[in-house]
PAKOL-914730 format. One record per residue (C-alpha): x, y, z; residue number from 0. Coordinates in Angstrom, 2 decimals. Layout:
BEGIN
ATOM	X	Y	Z	NUM
...
//
This chain:
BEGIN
ATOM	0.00	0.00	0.00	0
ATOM	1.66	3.49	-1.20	1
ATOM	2.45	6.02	1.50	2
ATOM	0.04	8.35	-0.10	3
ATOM	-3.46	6.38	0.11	4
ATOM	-5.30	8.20	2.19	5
ATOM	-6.64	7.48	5.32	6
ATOM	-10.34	7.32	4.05	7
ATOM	-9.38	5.09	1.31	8
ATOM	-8.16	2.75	3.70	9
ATOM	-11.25	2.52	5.46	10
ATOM	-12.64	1.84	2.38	11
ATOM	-10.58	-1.26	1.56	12
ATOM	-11.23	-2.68	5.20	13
ATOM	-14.87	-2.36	4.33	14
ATOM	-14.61	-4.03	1.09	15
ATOM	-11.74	-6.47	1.37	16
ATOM	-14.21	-7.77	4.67	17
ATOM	-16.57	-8.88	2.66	18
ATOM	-14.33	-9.87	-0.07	19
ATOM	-13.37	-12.18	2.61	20
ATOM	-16.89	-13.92	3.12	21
ATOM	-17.39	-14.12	-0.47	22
ATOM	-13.95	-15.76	-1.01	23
ATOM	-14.47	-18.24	2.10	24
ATOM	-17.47	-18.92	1.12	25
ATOM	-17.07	-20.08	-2.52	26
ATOM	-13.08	-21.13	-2.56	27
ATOM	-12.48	-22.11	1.35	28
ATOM	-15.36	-23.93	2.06	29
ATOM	-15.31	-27.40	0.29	30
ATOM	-17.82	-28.17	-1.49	31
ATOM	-19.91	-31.59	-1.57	32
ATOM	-18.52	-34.09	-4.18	33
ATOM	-21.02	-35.63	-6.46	34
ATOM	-21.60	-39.05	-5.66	35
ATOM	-23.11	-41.63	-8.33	36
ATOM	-26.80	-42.90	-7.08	37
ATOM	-27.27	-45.73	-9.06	38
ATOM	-26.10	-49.11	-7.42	39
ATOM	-25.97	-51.16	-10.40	40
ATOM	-23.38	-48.64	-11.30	41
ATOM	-20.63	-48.30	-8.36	42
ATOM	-17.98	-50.26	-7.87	43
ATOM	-17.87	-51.77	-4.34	44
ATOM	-14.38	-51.94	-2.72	45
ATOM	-14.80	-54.20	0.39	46
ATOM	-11.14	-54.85	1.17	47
ATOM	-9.47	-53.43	4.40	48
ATOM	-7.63	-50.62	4.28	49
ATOM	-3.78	-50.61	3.87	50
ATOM	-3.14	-49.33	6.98	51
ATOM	-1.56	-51.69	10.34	52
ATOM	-2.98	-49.64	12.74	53
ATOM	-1.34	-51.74	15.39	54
ATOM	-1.81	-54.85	13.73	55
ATOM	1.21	-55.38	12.10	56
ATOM	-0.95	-56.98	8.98	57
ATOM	-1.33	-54.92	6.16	58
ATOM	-4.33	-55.51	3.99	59
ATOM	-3.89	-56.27	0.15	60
ATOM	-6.60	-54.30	-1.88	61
ATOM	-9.16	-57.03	-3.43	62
ATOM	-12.29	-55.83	-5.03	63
ATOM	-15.46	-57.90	-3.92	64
ATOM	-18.45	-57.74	-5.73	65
ATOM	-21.66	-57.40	-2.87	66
ATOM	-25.00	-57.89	-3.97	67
ATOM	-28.04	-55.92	-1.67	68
ATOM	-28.13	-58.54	1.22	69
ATOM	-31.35	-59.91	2.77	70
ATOM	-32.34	-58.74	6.53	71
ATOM	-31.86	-61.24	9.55	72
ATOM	-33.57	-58.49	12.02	73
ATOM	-35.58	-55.65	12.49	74
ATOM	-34.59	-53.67	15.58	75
ATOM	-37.33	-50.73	16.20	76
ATOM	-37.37	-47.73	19.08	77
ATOM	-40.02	-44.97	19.87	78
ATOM	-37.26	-42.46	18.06	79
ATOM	-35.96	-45.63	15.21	80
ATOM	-36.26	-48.46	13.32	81
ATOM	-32.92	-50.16	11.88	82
ATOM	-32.79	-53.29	9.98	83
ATOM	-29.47	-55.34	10.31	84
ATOM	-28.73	-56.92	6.85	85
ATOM	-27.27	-61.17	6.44	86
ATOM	-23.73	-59.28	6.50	87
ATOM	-24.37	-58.20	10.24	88
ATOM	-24.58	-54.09	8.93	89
ATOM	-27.01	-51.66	9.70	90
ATOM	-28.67	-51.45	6.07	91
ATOM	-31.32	-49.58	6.92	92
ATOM	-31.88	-46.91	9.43	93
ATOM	-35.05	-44.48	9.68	94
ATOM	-35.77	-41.75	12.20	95
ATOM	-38.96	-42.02	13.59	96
ATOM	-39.39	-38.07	15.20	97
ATOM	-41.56	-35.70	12.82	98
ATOM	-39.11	-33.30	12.93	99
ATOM	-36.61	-35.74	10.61	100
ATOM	-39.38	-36.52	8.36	101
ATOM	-38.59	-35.36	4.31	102
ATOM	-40.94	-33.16	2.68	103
ATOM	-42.98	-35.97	1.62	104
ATOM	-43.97	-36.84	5.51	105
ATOM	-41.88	-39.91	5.11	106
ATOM	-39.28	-41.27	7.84	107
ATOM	-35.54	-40.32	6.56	108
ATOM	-33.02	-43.49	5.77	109
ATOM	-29.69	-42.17	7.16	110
ATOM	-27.75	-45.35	5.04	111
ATOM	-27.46	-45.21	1.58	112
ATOM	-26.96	-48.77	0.62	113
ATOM	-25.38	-47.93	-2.77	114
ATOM	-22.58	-46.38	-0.57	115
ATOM	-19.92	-48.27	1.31	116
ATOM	-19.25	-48.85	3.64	117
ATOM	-22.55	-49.36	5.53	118
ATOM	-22.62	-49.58	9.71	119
ATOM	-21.22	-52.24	11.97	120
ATOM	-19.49	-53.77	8.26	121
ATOM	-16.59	-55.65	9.67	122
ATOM	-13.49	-56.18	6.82	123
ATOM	-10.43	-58.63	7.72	124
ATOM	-6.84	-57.55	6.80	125
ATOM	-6.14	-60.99	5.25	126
ATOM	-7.41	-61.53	1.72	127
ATOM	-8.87	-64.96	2.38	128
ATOM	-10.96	-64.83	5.09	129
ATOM	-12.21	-61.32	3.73	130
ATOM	-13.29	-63.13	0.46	131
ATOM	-15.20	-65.88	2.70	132
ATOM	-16.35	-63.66	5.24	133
ATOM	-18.23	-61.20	2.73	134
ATOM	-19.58	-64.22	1.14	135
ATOM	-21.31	-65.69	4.68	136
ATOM	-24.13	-64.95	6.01	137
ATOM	-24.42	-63.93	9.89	138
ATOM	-27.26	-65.47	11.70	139
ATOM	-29.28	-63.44	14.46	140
ATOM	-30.35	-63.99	17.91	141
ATOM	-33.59	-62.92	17.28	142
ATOM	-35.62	-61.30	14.23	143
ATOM	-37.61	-58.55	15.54	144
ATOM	-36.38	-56.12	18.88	145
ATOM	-38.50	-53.96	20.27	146
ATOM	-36.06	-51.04	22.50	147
ATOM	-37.38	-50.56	25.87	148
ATOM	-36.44	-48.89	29.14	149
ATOM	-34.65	-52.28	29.94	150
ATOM	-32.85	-51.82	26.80	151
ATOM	-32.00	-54.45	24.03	152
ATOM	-29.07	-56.89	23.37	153
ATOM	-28.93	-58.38	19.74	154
ATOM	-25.97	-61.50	19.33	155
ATOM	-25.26	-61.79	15.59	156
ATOM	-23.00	-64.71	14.50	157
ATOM	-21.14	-65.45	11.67	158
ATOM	-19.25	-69.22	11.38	159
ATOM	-16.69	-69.23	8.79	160
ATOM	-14.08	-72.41	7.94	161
ATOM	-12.31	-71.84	10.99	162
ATOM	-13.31	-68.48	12.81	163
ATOM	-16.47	-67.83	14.29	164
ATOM	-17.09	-64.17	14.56	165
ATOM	-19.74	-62.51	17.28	166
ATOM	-21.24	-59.39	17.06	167
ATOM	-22.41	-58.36	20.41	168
ATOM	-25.52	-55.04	20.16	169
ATOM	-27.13	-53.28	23.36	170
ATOM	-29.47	-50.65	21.05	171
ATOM	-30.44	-47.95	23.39	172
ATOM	-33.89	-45.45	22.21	173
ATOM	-32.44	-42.73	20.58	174
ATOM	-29.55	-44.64	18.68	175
ATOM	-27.03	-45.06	20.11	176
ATOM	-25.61	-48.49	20.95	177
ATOM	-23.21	-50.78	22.80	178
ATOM	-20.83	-53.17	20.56	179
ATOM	-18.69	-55.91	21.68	180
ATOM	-16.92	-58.33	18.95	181
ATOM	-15.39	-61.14	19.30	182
ATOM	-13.11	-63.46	17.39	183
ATOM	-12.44	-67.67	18.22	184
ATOM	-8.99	-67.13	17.61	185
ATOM	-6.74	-63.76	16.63	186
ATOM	-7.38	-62.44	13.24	187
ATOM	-6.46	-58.38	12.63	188
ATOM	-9.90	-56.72	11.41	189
ATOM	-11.10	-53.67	11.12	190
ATOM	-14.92	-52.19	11.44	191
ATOM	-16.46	-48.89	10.75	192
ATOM	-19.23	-47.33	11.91	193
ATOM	-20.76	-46.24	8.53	194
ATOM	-20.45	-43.81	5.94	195
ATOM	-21.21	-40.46	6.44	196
ATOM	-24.92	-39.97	6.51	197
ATOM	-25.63	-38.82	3.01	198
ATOM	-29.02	-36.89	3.68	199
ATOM	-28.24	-33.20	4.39	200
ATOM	-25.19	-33.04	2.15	201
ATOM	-24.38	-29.11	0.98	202
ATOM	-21.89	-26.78	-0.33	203
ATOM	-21.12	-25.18	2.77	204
ATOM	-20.59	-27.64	5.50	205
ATOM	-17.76	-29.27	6.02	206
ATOM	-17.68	-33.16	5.04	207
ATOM	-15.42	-36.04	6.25	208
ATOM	-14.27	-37.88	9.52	209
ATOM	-13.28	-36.33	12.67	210
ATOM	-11.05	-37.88	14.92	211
ATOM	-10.81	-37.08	18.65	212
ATOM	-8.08	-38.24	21.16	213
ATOM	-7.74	-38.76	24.47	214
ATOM	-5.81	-35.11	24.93	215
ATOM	-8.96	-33.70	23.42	216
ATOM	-7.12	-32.44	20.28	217
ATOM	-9.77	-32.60	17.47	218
ATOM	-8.26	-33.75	13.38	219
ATOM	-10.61	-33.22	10.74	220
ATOM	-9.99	-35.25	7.57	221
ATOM	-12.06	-33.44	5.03	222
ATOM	-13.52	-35.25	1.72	223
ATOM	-10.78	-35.25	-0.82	224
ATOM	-8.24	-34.45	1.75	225
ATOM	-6.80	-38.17	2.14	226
ATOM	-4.16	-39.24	-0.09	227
ATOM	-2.74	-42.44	1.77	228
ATOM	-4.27	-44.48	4.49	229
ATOM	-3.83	-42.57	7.71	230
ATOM	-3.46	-44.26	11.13	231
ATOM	-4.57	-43.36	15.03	232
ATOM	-4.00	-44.19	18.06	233
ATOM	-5.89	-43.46	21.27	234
ATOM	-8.96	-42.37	19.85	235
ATOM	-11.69	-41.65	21.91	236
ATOM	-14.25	-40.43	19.22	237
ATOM	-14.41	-41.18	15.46	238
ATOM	-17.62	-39.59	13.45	239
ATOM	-18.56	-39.45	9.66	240
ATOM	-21.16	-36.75	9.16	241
ATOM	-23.28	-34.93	7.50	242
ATOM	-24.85	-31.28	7.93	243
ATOM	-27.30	-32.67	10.18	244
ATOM	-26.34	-36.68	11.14	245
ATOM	-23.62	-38.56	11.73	246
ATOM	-22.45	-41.75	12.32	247
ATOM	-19.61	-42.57	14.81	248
ATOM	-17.80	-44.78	17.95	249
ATOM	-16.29	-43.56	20.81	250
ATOM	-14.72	-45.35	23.81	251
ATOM	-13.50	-42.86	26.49	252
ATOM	-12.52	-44.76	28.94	253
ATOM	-10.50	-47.62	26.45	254
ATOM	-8.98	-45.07	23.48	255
ATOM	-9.60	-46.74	20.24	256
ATOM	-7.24	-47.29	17.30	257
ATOM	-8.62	-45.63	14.05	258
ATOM	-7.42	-45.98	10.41	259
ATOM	-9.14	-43.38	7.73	260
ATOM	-9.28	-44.23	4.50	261
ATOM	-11.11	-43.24	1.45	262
ATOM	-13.35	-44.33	-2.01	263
ATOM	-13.35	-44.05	-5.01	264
ATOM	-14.65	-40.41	-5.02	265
ATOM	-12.35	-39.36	-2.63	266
ATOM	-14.90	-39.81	0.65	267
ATOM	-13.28	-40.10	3.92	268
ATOM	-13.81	-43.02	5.97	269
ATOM	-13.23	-44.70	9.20	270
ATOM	-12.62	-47.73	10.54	271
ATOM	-11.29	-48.76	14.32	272
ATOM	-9.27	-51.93	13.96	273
ATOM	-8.63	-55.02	16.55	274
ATOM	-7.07	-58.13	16.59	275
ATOM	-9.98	-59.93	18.48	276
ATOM	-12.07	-58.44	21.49	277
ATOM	-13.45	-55.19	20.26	278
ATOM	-15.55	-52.77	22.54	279
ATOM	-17.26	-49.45	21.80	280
ATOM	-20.11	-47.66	22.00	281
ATOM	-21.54	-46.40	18.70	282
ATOM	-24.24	-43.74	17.64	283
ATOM	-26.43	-43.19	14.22	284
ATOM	-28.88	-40.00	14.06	285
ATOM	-28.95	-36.48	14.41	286
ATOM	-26.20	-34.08	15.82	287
ATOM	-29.18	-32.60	17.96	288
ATOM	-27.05	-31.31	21.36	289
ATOM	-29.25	-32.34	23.26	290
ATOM	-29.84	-36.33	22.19	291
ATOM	-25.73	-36.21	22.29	292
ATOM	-25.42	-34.70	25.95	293
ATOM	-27.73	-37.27	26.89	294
ATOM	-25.72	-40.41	26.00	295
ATOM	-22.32	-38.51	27.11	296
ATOM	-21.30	-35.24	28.12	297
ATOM	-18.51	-35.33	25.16	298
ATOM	-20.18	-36.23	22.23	299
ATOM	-20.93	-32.35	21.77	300
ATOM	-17.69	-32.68	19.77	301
ATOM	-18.82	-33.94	16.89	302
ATOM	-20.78	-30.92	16.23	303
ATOM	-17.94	-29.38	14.02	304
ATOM	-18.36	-25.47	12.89	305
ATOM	-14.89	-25.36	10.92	306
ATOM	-12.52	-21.92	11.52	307
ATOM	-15.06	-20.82	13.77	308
ATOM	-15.57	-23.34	16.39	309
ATOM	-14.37	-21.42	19.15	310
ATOM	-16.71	-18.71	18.77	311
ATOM	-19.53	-20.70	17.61	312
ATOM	-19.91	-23.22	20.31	313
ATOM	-20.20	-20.77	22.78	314
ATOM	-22.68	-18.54	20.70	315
ATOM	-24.66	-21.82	20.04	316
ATOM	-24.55	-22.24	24.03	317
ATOM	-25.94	-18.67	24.44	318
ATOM	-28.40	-19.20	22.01	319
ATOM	-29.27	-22.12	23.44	320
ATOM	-29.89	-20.00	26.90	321
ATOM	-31.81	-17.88	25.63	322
ATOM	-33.81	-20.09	23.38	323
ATOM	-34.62	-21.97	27.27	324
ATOM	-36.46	-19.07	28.10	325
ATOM	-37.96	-17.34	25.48	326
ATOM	-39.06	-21.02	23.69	327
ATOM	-38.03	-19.27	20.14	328
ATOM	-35.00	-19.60	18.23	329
ATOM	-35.78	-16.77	16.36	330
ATOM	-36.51	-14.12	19.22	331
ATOM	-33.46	-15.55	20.79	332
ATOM	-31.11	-14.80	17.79	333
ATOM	-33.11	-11.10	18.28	334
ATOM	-32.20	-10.98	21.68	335
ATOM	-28.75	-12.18	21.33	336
ATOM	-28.43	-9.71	18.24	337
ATOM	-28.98	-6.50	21.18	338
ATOM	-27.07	-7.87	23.53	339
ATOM	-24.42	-8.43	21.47	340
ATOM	-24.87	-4.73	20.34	341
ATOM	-24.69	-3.79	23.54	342
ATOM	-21.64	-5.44	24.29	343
ATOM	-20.10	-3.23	21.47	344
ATOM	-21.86	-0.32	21.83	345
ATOM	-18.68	1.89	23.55	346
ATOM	-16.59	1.12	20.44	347
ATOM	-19.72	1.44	17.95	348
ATOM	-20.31	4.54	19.40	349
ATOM	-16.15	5.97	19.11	350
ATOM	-16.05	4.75	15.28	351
ATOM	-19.44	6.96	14.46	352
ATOM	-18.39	10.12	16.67	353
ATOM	-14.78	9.64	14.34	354
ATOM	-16.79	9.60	11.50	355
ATOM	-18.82	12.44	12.24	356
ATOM	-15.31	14.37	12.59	357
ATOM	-13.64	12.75	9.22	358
ATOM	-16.56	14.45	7.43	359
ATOM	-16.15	18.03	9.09	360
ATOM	-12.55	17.51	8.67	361
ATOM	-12.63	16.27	4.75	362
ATOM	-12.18	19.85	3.64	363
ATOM	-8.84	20.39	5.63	364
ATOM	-7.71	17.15	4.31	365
ATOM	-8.66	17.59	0.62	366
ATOM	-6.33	20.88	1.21	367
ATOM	-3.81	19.31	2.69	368
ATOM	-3.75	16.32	-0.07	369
ATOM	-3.78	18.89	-2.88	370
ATOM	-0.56	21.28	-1.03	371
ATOM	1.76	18.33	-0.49	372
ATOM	0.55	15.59	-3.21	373
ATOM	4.59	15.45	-4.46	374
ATOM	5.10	14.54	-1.11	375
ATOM	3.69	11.64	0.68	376
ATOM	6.13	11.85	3.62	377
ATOM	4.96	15.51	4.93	378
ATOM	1.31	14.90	3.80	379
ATOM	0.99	11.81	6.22	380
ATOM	3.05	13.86	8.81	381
ATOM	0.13	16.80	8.44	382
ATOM	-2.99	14.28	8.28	383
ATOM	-2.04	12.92	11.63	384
ATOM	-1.41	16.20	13.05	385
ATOM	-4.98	16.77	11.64	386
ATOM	-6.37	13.90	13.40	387
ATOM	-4.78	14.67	16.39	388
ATOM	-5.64	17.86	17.04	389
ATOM	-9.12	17.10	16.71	390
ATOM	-9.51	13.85	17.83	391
ATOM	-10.53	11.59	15.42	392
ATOM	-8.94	8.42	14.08	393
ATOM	-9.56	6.95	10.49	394
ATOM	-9.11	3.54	11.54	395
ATOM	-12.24	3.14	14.07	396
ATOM	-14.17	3.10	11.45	397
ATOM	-14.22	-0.04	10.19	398
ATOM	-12.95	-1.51	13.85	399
ATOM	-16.81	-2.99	14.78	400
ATOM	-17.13	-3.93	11.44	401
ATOM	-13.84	-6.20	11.31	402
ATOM	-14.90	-7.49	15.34	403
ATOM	-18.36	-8.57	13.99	404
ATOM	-16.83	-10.59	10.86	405
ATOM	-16.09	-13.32	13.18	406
ATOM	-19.36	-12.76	15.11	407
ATOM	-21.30	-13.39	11.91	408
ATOM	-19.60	-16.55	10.27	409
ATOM	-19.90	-17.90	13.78	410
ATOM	-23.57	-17.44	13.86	411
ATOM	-23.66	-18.43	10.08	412
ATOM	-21.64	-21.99	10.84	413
ATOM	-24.16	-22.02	13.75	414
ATOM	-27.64	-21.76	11.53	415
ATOM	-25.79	-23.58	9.42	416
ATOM	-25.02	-27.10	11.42	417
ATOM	-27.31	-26.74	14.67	418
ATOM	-30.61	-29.24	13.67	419
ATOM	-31.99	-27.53	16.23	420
ATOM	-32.87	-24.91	13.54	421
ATOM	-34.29	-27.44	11.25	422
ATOM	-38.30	-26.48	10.94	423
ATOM	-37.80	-23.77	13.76	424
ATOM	-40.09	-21.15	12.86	425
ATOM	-39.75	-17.84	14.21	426
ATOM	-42.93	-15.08	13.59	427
ATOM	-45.49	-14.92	10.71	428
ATOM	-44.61	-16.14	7.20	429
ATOM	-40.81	-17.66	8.73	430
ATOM	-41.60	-20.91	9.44	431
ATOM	-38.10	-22.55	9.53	432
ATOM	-35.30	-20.81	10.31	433
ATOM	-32.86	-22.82	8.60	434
ATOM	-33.54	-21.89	4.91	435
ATOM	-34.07	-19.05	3.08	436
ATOM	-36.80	-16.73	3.34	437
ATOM	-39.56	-17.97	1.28	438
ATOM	-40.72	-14.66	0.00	439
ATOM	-36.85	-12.85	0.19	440
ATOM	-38.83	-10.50	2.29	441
ATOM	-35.91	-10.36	5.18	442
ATOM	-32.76	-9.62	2.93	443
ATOM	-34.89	-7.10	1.09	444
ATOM	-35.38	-5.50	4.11	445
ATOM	-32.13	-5.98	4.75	446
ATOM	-30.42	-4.29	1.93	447
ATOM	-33.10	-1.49	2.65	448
ATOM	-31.83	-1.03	5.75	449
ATOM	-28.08	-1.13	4.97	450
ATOM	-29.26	1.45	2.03	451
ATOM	-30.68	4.08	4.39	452
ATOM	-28.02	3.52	7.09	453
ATOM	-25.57	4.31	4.40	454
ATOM	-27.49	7.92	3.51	455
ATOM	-27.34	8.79	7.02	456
ATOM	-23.66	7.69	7.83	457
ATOM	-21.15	10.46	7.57	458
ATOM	-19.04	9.84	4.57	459
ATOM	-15.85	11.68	4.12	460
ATOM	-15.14	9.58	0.45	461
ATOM	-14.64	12.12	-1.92	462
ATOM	-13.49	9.52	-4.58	463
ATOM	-16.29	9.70	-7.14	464
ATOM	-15.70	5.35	-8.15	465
ATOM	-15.60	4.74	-4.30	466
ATOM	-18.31	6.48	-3.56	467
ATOM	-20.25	4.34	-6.24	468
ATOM	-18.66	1.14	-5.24	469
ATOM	-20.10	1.42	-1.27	470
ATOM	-23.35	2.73	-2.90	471
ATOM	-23.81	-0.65	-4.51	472
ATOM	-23.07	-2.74	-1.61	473
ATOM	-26.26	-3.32	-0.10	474
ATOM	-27.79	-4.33	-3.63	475
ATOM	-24.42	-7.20	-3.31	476
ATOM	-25.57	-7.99	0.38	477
ATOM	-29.06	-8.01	-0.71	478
ATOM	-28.24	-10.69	-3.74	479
ATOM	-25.77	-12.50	-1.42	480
ATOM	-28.41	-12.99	1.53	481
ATOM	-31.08	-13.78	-0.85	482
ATOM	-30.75	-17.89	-0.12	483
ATOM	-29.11	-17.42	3.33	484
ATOM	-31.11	-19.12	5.84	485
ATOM	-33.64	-16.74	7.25	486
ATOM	-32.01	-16.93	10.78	487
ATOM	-28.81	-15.22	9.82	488
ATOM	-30.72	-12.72	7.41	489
ATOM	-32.84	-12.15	10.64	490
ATOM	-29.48	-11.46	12.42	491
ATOM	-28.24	-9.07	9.87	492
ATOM	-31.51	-7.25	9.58	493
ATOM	-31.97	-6.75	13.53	494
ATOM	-27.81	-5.32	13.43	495
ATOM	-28.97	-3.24	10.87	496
ATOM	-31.59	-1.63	12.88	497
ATOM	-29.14	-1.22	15.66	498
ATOM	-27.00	0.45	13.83	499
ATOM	-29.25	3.25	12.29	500
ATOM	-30.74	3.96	15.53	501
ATOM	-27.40	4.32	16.63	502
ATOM	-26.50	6.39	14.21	503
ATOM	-29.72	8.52	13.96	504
ATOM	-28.36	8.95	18.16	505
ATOM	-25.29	10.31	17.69	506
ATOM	-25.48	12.31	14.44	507
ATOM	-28.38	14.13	16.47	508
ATOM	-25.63	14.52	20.02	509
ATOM	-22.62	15.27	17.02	510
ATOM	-25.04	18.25	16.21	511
ATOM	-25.98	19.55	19.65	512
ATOM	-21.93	19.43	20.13	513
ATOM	-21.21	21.25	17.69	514
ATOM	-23.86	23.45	18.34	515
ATOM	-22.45	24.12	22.00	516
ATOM	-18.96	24.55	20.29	517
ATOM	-19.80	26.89	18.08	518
ATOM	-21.99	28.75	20.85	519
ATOM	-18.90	28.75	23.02	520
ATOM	-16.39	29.83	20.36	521
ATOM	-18.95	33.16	19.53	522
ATOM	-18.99	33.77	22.92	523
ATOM	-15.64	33.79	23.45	524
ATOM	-15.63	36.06	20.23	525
//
């Protein structure tokens, strides 16, 4: 940046470059959802273990096995789901039961995909042979039909091969969730996954692939396209596939896991724990509702991933979630949150409009000064800042609050974004769900109306005719921008709007009495 951009023109750039930045991040940064291939005849199934020894000091030849739809050997059903366990000893089916997970055609939602591999509980053995037989023997089940109560369920699934037997050991619990223990006759090094990502809410914005938690806490996401070779962990505690809205994953906090992720043929992560015999876990398959999660352990709110801005949008889900406990409205509570959050920043708001106010009375002074020293950068900066000094103002605060609430606002984006608790929220009259876009663009017209006639009342001291034109046309760019946002964050942005004009109405009108009083003073000094 020369020496002799001006001070207003660098306001100007914050502005712009800040939402440069959500535009960029939103289009380049955030990866977007690989298309996957829906026909089954079509798709190659790879069924061999990954080449990875995760502690097993076996690695696992790639073999391709062709796998044919398999027949169910038991129906396991729940107030909150019904999951059918397939002659492979998989979850091939799994529906939520809840309204609220119902698709728009009032039907129950399957969270597997069966022409996607791997599917739940699918157990893969690192040597060739007994993978080849074992994917080509059926498992036999304890019983055919479980109904989940209070007292909870156990399902024994059994599969006898030449000269293994192999147990599969499921407690299903109501929302779930579930207990696994496996079991081997004799040492063979296996691995087994709980599932591919759900593949229901899959978008452009949210963040896609398996994250891995370990006993120090530290989080590793492995993003969809992201893994080149087989990767291998130790002392897992948590390993989840998801989607926007579900996932699939073990955890074992108390016995760390091993974990190996791996990937398909169109570059989707995937997870397996491995074992050389006993394996114990506990497993999950739904929604990444906080709530259900907290429930079944205090530390499953971790899979709840908001990329960069995690650590500002857990705790502004947690806030929301406050408020939400007593108002009963997700919609008044991102309202409520919006002023308080205002609030918060109000001192600072209220120092970057009382600078503007001066920049403008002082834009004369400066266009003078520009014009008497333009060969000379060095003694023009030296005389701006005596400018500013002398009368207090400082270029700079300007675009201060707007560069704090960046973060603030991808954090509550992320948070609309990924919180299910959103899904079919509605707030007030014709917003029935705050998770998608407003069904009659009524908010982020109002919107851009807003920023429009908070720009005609903000002090300006641009005097660059193109710059001037270029932040006249950025509420039409917010307005097209916000125009498929979900209506919760367009809610946000209108309600910080609204803030911010009567702010600004505020202290143009206490600027003017000021002056007023200054100029008063100054005659009667005269």
């Amino acid at each position: 940046m020369s020496e002799n951009l001006s001070q207003q023109k660098r306001i100007l750039i914050a502005v712009v470059l800040s939402f440069l930045f959500f535009v960029v991040y939103d289009y380049f940064f955030i990866p977007k959802a690989p298309q996957v291939e829906q026909n089954i005849t079509q798709i190659e199934q790879n069924n061999s273990a990954p080449q990875a020894t995760a502690n097993t000091n076996t690695q696992a030849p790639k073999t391709e096995l062709s796998v044919n739809q398999k027949e169910e050997i038991a129906v396991v059903k729940s107030e909150h789901f019904e999951a059918h366990i397939d002659s492979l000893g998989r979850i091939a089916k799994f529906y939520l039961s809840d309204a609220k997970y119902k698709d728009e055609n009032g039907k129950s939602i399957n969270l597997v995909d069966t022409s996607l591999s791997p599917m739940p509980l699918e157990l893969r053995f690192s040597d060739a042979k007994i993978n080849q037989e074992a994917f080509n023997t059926t498992y036999t089940a304890s019983q055919k039909t479980l109904e989940v109560n209070d007292d909870n369920t156990t399902l024994i699934l059994t599969q006898n091969l030449n000269d293994l037997v192999v147990t599969k050991k499921i407690t299903f619990y109501p929302y779930g969730n579930y207990d696994l223990e496996v079991s081997l006759s004799k040492d063979a090094a296996y691995f087994i996954t709980p599932g591919y990502r759900p593949n229901i809410a899959v978008d452009s914005y949210t963040v896609h692939g398996v994250l891995i938690l370990d006993k120090d806490d530290k989080i590793t996401m492995l993003e969809d396209g992201d893994v080149e070779h087989d990767e291998s962990f130790s002392n897992v505690t948590l390993m989840a596939a998801s989607d926007r809205y579900y996932s699939a994953f073990f955890y074992n906090f108390e016995n760390p896991l091993n974990a190996v992720v791996t990937k398909d043929s169109h570059e989707n992560s995937i997870v397996f724990a491995s074992a050389n015999n006993i394996f114990k876990a506990s497993g999950y398959l739904g929604s990444k509702e906080h709530e259900i999660l907290r429930s079944i352990h205090a530390d499953l709110d971790d899979v709840v991933e908001y990329g960069w801005f995690t650590f500002i949008a857990k705790p502004m889900f947690e806030f929301l979630n406050f408020l939400h406990g007593y108002l009963g409205n997700w919609g008044w509570a991102i309202v409520v949150m919006t002023l308080i959050v205002r609030i918060i920043l109000f001192p600072l708001t209220y120092k970057s409009m009382i600078s503007m106010n001066k920049l403008k009375d002082l834009a004369p002074k400066m266009k003078e000064i520009r014009e008497r020293y333009k060969g000379d950068p060095q003694k023009m900066n030296l005389h701006m800042m005596e400018l500013y000094k002398k009368h207090g103002a400082n270029p700079m605060s300007g675009c201060l609050p707007i560069l704090i609430q960046i973060p603030i606002f991808f954090a509550i984006y992320r948070v609309l974004l990924n919180a299910i608790e959103l899904k079919a929220a509605p707030w007030a009259f014709w917003i029935t769900d705050l998770s998608v876009m407003d069904p009659w663009f009524i908010l982020p017209i109002f919107m851009g109306l807003t920023m429009f006639i908070q720009q005609l009342i903000t002090p300006m001291a641009i005097q660059d005719p193109m710059q001037e034109k270029i932040m006249k046309f950025l509420p039409l760019i917010f307005t097209f921008f916000f125009l498929t946002f979900p209506a919760g964050l367009t809610l946000y942005w209108c309600v910080n709007n609204i803030c911010s004009l009567i702010q600004q109405v505020i202290v143009n009108k206490l600027f003017k009495n000021h002056k007023k009083e200054e100029v008063a003073k100054h005659e009667h000094r005269s």
